[in-house]
C-alpha positions as CSV (number, residue, x, y, z in Angstrom):
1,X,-0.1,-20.2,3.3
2,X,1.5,-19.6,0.0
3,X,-1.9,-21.8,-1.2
4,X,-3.8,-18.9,0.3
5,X,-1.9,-16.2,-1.4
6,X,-1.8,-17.9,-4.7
7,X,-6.0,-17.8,-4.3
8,X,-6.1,-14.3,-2.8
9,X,-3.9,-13.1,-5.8
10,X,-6.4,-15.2,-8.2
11,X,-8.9,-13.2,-7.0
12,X,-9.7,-10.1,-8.9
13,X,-10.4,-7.9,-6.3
14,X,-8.2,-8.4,-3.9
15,X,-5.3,-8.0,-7.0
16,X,-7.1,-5.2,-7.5
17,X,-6.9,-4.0,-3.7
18,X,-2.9,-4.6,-3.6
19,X,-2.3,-2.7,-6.7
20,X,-4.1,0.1,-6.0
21,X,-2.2,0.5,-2.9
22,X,0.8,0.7,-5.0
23,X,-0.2,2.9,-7.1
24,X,-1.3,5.4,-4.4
25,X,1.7,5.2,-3.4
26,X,3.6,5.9,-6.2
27,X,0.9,8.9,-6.9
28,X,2.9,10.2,-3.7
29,X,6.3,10.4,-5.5
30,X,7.7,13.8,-6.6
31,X,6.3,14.2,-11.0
32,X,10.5,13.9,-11.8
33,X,10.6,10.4,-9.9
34,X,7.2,9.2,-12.0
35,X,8.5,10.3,-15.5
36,X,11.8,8.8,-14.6
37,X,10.1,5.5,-14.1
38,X,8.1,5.4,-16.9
39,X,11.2,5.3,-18.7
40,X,12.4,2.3,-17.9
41,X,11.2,-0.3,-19.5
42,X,10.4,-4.9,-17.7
43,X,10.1,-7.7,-19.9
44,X,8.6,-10.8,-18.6
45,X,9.4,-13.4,-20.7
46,X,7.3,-16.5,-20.1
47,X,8.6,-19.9,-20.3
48,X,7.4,-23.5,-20.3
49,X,8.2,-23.7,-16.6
50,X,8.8,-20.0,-15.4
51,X,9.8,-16.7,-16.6
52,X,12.7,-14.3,-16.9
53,X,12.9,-10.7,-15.2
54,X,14.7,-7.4,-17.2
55,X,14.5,-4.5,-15.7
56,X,15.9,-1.8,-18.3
57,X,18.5,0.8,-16.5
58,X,17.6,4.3,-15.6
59,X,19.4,7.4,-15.4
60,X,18.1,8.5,-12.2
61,X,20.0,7.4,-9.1
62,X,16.7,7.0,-7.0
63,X,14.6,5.0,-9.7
64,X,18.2,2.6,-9.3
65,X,17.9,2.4,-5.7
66,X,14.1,1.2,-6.0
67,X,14.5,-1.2,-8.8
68,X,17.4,-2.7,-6.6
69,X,15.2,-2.9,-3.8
70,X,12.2,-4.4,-5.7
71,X,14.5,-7.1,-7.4
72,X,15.9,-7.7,-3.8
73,X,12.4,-8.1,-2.3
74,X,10.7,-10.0,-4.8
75,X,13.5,-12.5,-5.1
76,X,13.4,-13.0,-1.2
77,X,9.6,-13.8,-1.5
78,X,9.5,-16.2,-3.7
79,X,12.4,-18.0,-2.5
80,X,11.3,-18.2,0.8
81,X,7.7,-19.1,-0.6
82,X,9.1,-21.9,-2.8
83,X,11.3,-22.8,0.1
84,X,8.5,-22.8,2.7
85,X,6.5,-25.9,0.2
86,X,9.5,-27.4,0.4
87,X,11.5,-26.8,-2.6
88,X,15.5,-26.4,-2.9
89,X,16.1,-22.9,-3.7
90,X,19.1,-21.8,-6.0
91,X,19.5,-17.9,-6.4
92,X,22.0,-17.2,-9.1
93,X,23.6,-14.2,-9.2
């Protein structure tokens, strides 16, 4: 399954398909809730065998909310994906 993901997400247009969906969706957030995100600032810093997330701090209380969600939801899905081929899982907090 995650095999499947991994090669829809390689593929162009369906990458192109999910993000659009976000981004229609985030059209439908209020302007003040847009410009507050565009302040913040991720870094993805690649590494030999993975990557590190930052997500920079905002000073709106609902951008907080939705980073802490994101973070929260992301981290679930991979560790379940990495879990489900198998691998021991460590989340570090």
């Amino acid at each position: 399954m995650l095999d499947q993901l991994q090669n829809m997400m390689a593929n162009p247009q369906a990458m192109d398909m999910v993000f659009n969906m976000i981004v229609q969706k985030v059209a439908q957030a209020p302007p003040e809730m847009r410009e507050a995100i565009g302040r913040v600032t991720v870094t993805l810093e690649k590494t030999e065998r993975g990557m590190h997330l930052e997500v920079g701090r905002s000073d709106d209380a609902k951008v907080e909310e939705t980073v802490k969600g994101a973070v929260e939801t992301w981290t679930e899905m991979l560790s379940r994906g990495f879990q489900a081929l198998g691998f021991k899982v460590e989340i570090v907090e």
